[in-house]
ChimeraX commands (.cxc) that place a marker at each C-alpha (Angstrom):
marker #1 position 24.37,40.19,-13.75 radius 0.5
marker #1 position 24.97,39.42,-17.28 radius 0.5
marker #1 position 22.14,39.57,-20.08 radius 0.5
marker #1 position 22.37,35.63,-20.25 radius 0.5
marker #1 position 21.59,35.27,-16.62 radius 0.5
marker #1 position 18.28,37.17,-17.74 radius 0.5
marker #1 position 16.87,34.77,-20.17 radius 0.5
marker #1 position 13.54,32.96,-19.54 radius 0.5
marker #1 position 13.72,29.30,-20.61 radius 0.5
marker #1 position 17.52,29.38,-20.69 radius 0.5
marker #1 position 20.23,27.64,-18.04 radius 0.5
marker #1 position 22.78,30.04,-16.43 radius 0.5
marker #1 position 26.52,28.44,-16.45 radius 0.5
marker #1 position 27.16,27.03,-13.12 radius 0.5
marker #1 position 28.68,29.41,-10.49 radius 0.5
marker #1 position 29.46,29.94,-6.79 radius 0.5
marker #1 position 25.82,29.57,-4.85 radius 0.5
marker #1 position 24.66,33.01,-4.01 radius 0.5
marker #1 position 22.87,33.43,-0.16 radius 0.5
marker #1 position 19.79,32.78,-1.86 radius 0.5
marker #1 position 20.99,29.87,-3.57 radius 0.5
marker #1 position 21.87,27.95,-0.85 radius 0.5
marker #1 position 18.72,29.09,1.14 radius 0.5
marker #1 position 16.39,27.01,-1.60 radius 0.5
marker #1 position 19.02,24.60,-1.31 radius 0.5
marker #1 position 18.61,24.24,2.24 radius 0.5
marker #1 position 14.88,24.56,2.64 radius 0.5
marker #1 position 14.22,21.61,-0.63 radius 0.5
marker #1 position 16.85,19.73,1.30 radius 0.5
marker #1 position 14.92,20.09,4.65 radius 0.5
marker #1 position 14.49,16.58,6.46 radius 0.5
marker #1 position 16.30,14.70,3.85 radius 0.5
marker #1 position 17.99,11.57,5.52 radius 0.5
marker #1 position 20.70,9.26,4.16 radius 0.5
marker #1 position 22.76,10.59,1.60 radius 0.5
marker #1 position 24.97,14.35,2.75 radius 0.5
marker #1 position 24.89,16.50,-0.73 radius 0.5
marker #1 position 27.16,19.84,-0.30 radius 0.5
marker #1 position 26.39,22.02,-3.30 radius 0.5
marker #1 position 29.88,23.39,-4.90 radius 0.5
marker #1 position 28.30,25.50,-7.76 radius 0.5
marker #1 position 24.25,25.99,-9.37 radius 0.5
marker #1 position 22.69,26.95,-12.69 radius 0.5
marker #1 position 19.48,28.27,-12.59 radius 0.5
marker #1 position 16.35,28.18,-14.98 radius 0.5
marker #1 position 13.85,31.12,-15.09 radius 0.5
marker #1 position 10.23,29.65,-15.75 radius 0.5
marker #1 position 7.16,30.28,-13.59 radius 0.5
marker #1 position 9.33,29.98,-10.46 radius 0.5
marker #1 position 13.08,29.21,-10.89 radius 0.5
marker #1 position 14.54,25.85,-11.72 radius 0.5
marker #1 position 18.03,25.10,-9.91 radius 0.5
marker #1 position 20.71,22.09,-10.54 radius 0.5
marker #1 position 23.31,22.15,-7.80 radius 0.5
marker #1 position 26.36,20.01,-8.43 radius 0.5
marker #1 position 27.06,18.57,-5.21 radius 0.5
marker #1 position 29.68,16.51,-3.66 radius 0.5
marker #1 position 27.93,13.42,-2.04 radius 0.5
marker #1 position 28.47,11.28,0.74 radius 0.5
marker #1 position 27.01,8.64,3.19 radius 0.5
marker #1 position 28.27,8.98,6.46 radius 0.5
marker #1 position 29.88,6.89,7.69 radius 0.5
marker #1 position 31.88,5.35,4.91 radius 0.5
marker #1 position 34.21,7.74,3.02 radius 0.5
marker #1 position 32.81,7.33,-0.42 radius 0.5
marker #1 position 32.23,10.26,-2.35 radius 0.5
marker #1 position 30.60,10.86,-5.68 radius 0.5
marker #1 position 29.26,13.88,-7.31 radius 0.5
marker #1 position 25.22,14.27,-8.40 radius 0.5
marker #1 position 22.44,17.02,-9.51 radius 0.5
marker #1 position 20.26,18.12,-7.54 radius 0.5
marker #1 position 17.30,19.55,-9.27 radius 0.5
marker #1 position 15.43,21.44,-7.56 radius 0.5
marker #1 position 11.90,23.97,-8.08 radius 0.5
marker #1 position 11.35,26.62,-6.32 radius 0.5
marker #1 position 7.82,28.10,-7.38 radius 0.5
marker #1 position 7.07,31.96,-7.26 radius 0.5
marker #1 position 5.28,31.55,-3.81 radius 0.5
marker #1 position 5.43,28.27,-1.50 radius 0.5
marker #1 position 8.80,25.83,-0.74 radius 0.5
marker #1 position 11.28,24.75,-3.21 radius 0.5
marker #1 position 11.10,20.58,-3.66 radius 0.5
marker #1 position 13.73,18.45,-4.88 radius 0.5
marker #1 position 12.76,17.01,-8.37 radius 0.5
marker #1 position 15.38,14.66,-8.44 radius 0.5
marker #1 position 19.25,13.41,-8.00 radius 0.5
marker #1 position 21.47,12.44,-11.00 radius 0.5
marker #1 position 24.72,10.64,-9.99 radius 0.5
marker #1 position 27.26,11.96,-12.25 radius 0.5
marker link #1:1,2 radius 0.2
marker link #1:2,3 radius 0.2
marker link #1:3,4 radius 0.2
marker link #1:4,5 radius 0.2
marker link #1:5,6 radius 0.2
marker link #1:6,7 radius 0.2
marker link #1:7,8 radius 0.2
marker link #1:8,9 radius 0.2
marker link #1:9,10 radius 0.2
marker link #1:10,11 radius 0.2
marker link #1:11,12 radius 0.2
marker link #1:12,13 radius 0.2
marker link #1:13,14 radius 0.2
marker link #1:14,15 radius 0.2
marker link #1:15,16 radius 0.2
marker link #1:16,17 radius 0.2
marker link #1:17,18 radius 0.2
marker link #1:18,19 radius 0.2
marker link #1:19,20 radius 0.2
marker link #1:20,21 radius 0.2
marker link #1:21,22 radius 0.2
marker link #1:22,23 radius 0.2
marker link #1:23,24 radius 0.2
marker link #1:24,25 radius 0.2
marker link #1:25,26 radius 0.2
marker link #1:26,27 radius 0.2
marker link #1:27,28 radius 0.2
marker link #1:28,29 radius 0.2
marker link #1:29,30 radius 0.2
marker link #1:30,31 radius 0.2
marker link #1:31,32 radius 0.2
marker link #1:32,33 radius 0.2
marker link #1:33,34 radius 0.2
marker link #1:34,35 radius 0.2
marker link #1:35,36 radius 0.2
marker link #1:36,37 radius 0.2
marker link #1:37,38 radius 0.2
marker link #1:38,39 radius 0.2
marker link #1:39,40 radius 0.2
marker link #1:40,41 radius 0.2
marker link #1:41,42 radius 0.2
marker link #1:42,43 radius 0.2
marker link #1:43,44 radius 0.2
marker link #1:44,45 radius 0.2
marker link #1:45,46 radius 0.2
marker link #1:46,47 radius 0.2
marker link #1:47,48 radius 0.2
marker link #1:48,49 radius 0.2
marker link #1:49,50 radius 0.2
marker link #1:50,51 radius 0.2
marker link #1:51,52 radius 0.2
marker link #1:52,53 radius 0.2
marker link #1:53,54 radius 0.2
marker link #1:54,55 radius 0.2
marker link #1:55,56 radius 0.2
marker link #1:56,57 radius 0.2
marker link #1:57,58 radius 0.2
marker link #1:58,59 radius 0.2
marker link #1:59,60 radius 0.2
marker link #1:60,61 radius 0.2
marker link #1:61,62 radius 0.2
marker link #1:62,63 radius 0.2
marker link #1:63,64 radius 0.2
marker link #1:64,65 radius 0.2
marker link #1:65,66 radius 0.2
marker link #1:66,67 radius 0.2
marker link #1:67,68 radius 0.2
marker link #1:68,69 radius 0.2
marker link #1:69,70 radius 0.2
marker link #1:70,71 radius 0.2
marker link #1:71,72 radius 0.2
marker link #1:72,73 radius 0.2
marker link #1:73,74 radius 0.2
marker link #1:74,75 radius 0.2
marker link #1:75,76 radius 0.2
marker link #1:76,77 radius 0.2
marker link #1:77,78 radius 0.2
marker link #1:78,79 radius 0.2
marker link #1:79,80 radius 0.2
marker link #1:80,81 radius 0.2
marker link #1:81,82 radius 0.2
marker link #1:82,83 radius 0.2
marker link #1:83,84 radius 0.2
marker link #1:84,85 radius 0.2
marker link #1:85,86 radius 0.2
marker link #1:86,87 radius 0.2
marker link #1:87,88 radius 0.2
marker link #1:88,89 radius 0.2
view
C-alpha cells in the first residue's frame, strides 16, 4: 500500500476494486432496481468510516445504452454501506 493510500481526508487514485471493494459495493447496491452499474475501478476516502466512488459502466436492461456514473458510496466503521448518490459522467 502506498503512503498516499494512508491519508485521512485524502482520495486514493482510482484502481482495480479489491474483494472488499466490491463487497461494500455489493451490499450499498443491495435491492437496487432499474439501472445495472458494474464498477470498473474505486477511490476511496478515509474519514470516520470510508468514503468510496466507483466508476461504473451503466445500463438499463433492456435497451443497449450505456453510460458511465459515480457511485458514492459510505460505508461507516460498524453498520451497512449506503449509496450517497449517482453522478452521470
Amino acid at each position: 500500500m502506498e503512503t498516499q493510500d494512508l491519508v485521512v481526508g485524502g482520495w486514493t487514485k482510482y484502481h482495480a476494486l479489491t474483494p472488499e471493494d466490491q463487497k461494500v459495493f455489493d451490499q450499498a447496491m443491495e435491492g437496487f432496481v432499474g439501472v445495472k452499474y458494474n464498477p470498473q475501478e474505486v477511490s476511496t476516502q478515509l474519514v470516520n468510516g470510508t468514503n468510496y466512488r466507483f466508476r461504473c459502466e451503466a445500463t438499463m436492461p433492456p435497451a443497449d445504452v450505456v453510460w458511465e456514473a459515480i457511485v458514492e458510496i459510505y460505508a461507516p466503521i460498524d453498520g451497512q454501506p449506503h449509496v450517497v448518490s449517482i453522478h452521470r459522467i
